[in-house]
KOLKESE-793292 format. One line per 8 residues: number of its first residue (from 1); their letters; for each residue y, x, z negated of N, C-alpha, C, O. Coordinates in Angstrom, 2 decimals, padded with zeros to 5 digits. Example, Ala and Ser with C-alpha at 12.3 -4.5 7.8 and 13.67 -1.06 7.14 Angstrom:
BEGIN
1 = as = -005.69 013.19 -007.80 -004.50 012.30 -007.80 -003.30 013.20 -007.80 -003.32 014.24 -008.46 | -002.25 012.85 -007.08 -001.06 013.67 -007.14 000.03 012.90 -007.87 001.14 013.41 -008.04 .
END
This chain:
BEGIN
1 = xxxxxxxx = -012.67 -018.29 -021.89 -011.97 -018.31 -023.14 -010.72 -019.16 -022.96 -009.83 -019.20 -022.11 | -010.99 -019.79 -024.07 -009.27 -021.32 -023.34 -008.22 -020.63 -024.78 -008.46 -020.23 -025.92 | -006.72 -020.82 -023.73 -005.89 -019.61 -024.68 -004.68 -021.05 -024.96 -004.73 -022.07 -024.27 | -003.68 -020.85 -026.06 -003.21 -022.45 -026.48 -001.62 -021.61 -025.25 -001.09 -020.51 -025.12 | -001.47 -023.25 -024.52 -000.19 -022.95 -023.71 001.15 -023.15 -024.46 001.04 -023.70 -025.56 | 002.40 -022.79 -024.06 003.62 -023.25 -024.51 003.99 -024.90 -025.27 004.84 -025.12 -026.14 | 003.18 -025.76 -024.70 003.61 -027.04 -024.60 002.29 -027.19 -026.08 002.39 -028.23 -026.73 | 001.61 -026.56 -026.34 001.09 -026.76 -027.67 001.84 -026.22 -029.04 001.26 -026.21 -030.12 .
9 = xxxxxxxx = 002.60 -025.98 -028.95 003.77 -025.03 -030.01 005.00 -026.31 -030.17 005.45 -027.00 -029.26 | 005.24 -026.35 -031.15 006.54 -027.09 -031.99 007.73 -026.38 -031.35 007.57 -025.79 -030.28 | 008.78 -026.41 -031.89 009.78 -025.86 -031.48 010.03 -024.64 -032.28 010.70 -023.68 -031.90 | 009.38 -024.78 -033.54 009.46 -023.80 -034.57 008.40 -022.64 -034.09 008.50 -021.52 -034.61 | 007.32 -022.90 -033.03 006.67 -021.76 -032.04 005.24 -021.97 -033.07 004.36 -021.11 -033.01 | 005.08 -023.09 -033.94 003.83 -022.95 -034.73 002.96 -023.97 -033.81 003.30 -025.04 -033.29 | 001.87 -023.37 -033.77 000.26 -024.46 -032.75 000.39 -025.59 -033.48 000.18 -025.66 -034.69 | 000.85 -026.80 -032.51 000.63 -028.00 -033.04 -000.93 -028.60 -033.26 -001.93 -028.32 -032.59 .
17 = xxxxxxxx = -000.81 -029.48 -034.36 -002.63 -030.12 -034.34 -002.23 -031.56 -034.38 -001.11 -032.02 -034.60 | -003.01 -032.02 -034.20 -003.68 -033.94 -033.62 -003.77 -034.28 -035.23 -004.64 -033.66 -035.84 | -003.19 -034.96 -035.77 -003.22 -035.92 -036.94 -003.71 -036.95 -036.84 -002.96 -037.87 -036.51 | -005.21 -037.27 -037.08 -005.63 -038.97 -036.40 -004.27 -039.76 -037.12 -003.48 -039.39 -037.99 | -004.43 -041.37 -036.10 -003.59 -042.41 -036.62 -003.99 -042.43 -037.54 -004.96 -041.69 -037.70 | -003.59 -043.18 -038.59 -003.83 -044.01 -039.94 -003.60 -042.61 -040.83 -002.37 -042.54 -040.86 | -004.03 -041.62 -041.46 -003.93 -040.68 -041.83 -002.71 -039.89 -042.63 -001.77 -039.63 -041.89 | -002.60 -039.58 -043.63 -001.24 -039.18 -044.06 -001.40 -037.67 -043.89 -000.56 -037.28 -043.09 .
25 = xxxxxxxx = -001.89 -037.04 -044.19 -002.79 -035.74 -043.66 -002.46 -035.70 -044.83 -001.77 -036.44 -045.53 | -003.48 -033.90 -045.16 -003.37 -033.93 -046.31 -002.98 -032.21 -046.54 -003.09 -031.24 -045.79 | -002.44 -032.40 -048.05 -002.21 -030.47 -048.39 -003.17 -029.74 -047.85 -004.36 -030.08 -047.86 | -002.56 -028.28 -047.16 -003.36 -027.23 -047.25 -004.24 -026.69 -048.34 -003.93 -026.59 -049.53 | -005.42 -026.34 -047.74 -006.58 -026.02 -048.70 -007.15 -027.09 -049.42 -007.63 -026.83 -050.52 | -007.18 -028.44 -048.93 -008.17 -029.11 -049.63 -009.27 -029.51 -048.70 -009.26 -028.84 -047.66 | -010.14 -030.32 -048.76 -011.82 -030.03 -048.39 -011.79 -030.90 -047.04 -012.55 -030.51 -046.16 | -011.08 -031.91 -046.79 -011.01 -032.34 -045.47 -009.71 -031.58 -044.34 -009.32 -032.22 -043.36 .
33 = xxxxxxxx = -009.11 -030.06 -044.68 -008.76 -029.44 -043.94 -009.74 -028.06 -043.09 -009.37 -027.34 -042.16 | -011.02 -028.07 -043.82 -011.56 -026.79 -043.67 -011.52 -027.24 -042.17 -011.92 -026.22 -041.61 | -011.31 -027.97 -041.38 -012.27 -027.56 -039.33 -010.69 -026.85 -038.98 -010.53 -026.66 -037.77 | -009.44 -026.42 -039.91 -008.38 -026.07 -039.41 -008.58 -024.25 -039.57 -007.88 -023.35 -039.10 | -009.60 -024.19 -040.28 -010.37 -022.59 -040.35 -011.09 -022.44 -039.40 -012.05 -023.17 -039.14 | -010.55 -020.98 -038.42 -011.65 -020.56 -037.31 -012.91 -020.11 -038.55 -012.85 -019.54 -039.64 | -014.09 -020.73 -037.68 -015.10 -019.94 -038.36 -014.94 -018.51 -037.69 -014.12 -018.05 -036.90 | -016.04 -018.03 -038.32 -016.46 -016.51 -038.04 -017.28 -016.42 -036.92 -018.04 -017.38 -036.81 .
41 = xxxxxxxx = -017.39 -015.32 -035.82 -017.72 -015.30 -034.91 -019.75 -015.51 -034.35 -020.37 -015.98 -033.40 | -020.08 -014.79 -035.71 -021.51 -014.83 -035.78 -021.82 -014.16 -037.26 -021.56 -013.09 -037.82 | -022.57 -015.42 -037.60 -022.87 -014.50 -039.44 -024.40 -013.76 -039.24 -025.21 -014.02 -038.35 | -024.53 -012.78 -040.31 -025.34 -012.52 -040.68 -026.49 -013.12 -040.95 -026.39 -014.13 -041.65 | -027.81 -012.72 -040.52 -028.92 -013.42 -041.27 -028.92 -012.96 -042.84 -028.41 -011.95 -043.34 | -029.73 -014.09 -043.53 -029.56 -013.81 -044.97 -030.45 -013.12 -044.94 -030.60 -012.92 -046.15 | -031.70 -012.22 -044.16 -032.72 -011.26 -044.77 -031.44 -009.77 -044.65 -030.79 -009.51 -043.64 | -031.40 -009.21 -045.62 -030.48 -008.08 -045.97 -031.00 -006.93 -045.24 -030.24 -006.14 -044.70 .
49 = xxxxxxxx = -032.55 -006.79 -045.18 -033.22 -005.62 -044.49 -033.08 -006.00 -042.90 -032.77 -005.04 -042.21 | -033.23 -007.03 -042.32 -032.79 -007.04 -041.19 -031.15 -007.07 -041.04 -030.69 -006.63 -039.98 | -030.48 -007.43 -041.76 -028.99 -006.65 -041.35 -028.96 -005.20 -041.51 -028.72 -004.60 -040.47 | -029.15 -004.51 -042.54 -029.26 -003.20 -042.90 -029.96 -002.41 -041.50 -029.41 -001.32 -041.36 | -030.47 -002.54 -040.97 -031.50 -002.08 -039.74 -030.30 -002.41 -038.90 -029.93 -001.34 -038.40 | -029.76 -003.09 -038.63 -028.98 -003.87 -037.42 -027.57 -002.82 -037.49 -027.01 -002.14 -036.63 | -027.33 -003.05 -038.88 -025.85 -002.16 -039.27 -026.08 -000.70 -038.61 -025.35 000.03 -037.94 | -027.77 -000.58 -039.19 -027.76 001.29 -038.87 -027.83 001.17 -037.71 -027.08 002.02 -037.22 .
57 = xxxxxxxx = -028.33 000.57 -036.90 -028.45 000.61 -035.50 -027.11 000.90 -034.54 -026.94 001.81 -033.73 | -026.19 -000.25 -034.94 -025.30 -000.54 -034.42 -023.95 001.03 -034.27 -023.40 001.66 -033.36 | -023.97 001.04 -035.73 -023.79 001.90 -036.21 -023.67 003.62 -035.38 -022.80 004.47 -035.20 | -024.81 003.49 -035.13 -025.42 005.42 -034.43 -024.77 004.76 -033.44 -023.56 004.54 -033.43 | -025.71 004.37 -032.44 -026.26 003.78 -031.07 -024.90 003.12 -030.67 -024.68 002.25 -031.50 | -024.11 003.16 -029.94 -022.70 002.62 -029.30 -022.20 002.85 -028.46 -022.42 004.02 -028.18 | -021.49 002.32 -027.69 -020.14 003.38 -027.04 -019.17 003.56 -027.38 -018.53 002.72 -028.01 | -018.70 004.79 -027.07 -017.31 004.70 -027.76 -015.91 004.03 -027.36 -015.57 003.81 -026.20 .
65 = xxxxxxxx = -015.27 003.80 -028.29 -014.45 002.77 -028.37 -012.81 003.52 -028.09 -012.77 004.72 -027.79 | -011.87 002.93 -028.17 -010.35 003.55 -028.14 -009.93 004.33 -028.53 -009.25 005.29 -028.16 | -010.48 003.83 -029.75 -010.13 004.38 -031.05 -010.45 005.87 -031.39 -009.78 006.71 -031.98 | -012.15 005.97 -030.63 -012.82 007.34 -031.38 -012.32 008.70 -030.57 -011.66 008.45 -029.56 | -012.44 009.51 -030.73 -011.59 010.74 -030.61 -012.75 011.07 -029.36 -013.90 010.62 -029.33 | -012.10 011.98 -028.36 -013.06 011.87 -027.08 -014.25 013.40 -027.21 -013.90 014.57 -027.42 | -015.49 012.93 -027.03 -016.23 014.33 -027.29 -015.72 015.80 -027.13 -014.53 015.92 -026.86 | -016.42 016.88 -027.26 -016.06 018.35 -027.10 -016.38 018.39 -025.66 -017.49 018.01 -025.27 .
73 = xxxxxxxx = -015.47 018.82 -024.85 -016.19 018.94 -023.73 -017.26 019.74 -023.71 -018.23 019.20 -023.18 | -017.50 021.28 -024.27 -018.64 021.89 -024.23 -020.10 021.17 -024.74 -021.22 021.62 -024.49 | -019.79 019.89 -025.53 -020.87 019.21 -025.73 -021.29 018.28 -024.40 -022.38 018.11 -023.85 | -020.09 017.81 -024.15 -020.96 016.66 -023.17 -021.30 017.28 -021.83 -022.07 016.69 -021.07 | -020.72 018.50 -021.48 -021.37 019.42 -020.34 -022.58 019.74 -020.49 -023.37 019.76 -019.55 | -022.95 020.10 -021.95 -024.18 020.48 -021.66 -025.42 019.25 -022.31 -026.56 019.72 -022.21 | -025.40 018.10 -022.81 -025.91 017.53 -022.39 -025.84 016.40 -020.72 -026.45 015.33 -020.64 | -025.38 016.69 -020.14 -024.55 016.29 -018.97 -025.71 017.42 -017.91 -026.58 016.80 -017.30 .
81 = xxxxxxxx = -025.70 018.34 -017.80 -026.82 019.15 -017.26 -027.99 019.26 -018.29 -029.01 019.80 -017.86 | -028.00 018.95 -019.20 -029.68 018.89 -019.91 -030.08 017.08 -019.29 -031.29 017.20 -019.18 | -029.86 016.00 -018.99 -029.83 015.14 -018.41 -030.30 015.48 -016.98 -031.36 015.10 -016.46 | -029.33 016.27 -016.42 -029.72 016.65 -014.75 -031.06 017.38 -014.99 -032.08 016.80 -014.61 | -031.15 018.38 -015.49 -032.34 018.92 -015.38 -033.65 018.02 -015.73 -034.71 018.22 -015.13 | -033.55 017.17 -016.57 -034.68 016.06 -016.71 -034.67 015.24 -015.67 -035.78 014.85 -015.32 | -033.56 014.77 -014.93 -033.72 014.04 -013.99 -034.53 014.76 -012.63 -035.29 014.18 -011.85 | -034.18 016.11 -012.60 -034.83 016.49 -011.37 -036.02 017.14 -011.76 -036.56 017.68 -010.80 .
89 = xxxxxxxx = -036.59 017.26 -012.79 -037.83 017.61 -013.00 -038.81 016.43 -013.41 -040.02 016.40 -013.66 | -037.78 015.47 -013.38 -038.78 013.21 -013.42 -039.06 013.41 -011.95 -039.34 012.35 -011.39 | -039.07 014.45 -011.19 -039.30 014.02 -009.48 -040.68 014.68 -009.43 -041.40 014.32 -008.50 | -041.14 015.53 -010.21 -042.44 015.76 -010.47 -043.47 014.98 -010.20 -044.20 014.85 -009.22 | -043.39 014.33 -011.59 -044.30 013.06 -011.86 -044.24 012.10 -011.04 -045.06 011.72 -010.20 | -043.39 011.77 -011.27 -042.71 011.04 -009.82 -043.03 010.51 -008.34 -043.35 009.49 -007.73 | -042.77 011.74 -008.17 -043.43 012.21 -006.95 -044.76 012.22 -006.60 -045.20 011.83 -005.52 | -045.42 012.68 -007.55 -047.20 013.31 -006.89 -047.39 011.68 -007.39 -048.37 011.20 -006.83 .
97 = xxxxxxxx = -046.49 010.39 -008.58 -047.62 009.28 -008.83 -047.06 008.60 -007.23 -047.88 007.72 -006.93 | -046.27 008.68 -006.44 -045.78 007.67 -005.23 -046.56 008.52 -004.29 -046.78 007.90 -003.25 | -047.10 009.81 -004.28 -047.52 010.30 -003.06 -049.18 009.47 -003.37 -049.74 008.60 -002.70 | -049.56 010.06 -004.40 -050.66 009.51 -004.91 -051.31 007.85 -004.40 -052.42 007.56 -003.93 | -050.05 006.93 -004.73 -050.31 005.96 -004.39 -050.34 005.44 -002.93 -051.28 004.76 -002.53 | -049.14 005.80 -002.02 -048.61 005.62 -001.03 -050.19 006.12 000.15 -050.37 005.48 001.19 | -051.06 007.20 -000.21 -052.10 007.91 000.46 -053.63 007.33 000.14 -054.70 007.60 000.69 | -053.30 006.37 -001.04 -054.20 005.82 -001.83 -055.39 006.76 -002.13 -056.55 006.38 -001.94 .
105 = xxxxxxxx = -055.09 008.04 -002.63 -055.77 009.01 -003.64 -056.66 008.02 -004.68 -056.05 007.15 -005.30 | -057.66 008.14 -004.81 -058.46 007.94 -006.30 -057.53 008.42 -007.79 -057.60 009.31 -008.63 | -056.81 007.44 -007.54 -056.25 007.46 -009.09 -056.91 006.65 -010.00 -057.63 005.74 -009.59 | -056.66 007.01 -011.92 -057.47 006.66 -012.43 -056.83 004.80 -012.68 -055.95 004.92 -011.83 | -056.74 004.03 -012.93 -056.47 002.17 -013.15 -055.40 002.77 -014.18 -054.22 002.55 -013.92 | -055.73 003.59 -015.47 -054.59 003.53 -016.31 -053.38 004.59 -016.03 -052.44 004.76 -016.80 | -053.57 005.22 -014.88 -051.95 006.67 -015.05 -051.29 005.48 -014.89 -051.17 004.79 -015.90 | -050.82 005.08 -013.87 -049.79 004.78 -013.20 -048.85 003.96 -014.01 -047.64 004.18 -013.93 .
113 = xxxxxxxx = -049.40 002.91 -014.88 -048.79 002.21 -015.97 -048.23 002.63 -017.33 -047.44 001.94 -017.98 | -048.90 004.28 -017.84 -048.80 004.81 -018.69 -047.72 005.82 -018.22 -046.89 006.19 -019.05 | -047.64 006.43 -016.56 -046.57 007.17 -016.67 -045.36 006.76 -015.95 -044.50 007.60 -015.69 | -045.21 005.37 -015.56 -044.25 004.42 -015.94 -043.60 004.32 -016.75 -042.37 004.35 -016.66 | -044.48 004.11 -018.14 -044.25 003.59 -019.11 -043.45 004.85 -020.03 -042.38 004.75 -020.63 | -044.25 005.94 -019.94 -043.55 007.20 -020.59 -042.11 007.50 -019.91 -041.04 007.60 -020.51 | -042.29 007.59 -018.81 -040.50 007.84 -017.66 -040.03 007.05 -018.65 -039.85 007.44 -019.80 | -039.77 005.64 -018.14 -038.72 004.18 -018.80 -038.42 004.92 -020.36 -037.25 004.93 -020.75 .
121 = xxxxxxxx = -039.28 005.39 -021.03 -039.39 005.41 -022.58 -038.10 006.86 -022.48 -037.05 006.80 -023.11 | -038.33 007.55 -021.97 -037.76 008.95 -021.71 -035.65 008.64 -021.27 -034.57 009.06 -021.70 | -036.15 007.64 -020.14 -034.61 007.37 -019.51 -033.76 007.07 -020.48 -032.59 007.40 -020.65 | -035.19 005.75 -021.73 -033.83 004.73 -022.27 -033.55 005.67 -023.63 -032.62 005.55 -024.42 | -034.60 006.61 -023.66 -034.04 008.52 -025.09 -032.65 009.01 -024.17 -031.51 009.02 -024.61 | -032.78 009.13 -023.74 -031.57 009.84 -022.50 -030.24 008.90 -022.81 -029.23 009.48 -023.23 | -030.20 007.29 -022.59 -029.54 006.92 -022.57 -028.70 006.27 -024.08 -027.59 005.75 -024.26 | -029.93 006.62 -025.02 -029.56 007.01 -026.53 -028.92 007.53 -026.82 -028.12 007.12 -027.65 .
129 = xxxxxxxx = -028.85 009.36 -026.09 -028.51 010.02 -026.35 -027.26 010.10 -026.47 -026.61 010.40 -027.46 | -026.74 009.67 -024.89 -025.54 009.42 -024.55 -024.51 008.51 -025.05 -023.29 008.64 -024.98 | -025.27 007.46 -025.62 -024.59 006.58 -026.44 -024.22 006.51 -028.13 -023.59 005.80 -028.90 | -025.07 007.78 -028.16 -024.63 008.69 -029.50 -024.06 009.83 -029.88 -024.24 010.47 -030.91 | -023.30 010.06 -028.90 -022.39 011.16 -028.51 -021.88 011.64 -029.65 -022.27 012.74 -030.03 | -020.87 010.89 -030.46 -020.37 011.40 -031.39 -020.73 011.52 -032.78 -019.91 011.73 -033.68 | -022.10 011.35 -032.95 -023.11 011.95 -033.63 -023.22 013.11 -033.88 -023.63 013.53 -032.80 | -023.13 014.36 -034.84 -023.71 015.45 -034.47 -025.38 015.87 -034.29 -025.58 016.94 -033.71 .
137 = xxxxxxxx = -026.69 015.03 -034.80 -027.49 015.66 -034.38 -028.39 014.36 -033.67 -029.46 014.91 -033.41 | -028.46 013.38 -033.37 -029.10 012.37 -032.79 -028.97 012.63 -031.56 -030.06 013.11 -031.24 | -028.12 012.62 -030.40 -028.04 013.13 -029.01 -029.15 014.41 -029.09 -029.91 014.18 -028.15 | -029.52 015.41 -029.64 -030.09 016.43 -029.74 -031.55 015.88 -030.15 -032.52 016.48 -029.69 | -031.71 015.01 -030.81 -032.98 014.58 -031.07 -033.68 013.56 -030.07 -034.89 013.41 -029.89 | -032.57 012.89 -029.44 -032.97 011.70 -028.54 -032.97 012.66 -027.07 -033.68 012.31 -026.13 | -032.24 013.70 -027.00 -032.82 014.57 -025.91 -033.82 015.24 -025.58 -034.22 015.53 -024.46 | -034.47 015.62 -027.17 -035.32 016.65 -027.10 -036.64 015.70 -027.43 -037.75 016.23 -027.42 .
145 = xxxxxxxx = -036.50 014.11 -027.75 -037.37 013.32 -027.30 -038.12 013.20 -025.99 -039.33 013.35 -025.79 | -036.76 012.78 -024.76 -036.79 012.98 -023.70 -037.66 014.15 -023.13 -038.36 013.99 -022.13 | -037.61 015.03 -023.63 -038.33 016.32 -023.13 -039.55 016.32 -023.51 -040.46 016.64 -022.74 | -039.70 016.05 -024.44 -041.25 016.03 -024.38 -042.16 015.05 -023.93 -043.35 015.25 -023.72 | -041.40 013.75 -023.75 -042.13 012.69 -022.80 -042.03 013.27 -021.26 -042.85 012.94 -020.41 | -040.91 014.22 -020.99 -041.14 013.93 -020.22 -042.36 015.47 -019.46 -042.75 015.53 -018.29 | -042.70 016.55 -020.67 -043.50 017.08 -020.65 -044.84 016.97 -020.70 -045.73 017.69 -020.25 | -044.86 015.89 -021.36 -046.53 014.89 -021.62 -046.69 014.52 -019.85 -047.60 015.00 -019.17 .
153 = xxxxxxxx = -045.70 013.66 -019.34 -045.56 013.28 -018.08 -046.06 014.23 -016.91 -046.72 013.83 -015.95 | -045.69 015.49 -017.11 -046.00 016.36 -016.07 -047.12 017.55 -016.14 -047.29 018.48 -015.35 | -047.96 017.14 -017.61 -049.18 017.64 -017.76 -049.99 016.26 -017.51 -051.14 016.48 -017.14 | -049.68 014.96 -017.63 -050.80 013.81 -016.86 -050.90 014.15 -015.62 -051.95 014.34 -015.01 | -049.57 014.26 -015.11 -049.72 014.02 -013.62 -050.38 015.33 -012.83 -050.79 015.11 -011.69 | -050.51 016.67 -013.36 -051.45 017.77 -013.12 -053.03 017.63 -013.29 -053.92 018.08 -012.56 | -053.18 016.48 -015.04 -053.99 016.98 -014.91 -055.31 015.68 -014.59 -056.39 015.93 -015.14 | -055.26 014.72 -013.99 -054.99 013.22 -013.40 -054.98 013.64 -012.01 -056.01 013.15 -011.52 .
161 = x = -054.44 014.20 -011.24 -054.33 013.91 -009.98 -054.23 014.93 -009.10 -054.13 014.71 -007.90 .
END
């Protein structure tokens, strides 16, 4: 990011600009001053439903910022151990698919990709969750997502292997 130094400032402390030669310059706000306007950082696409989606997204799904007031602690403790407990019960599945493989058991061609695929799906609910903290019921929904993938997960891996 290039920041303007001392020696770009007038004496009056205003950002000097480059006047080509020949040039009388001209009043503010007429049509050969607009490149003296920062544009905007990134516009919108003009489809409205894909901003609207983007807004809500953005919106829930975040981290929190300076500004926002810091969770209840009794909330983030206990998703904070509802997290741990999914994490140490992902050692399940886990587990029996690396023992599975590592012993080269007759597994079927599709677990291993499907309960991959369910974990990853489960972590990045988890990490929803967390990033919707100050939500009141989305953390609760993106947890209790988590749980049931990761309950699907540990009836494959019983009943598979």
């Amino acid at each position: 990011m290039r920041t303007e130094s001392n020696s770009e400032r007038d004496a009056e402390g205003v950002l000097a600009t480059a006047v080509p030669a020949g040039t009388t310059g001209n009043t503010p706000g007429t049509a050969s001053d607009e490149h003296a306007v920062m544009p905007s950082a990134r516009t919108a696409p003009d489809d409205q439903d894909a901003t609207g989606l983007r807004t809500a997204v953005m919106s829930r799904f975040r981290l929190p910022g300076e500004d926002d007031p810091s969770p209840r602690t009794g909330r983030l403790l206990g998703l904070c151990v509802w997290a741990a407990a999914l994490g140490f019960l992902g050692l399940i599945p886990g587990g029996r698919l690396a023992v599975a493989l590592a012993v080269n058991l007759d597994v079927p061609v599709w677990y291993a990709p499907t309960a991959l695929t369910i974990g990853v799906v489960g972590v990045a609910a988890i990490a929803a969750g967390f990033a919707a903290i100050h939500r009141y019921r989305l953390p609760i929904i993106c947890f209790t997502t988590a749980t049931f993938l990761l309950l699907v997960n540990i009836v494959l891996a019983y009943t598979t292997l």
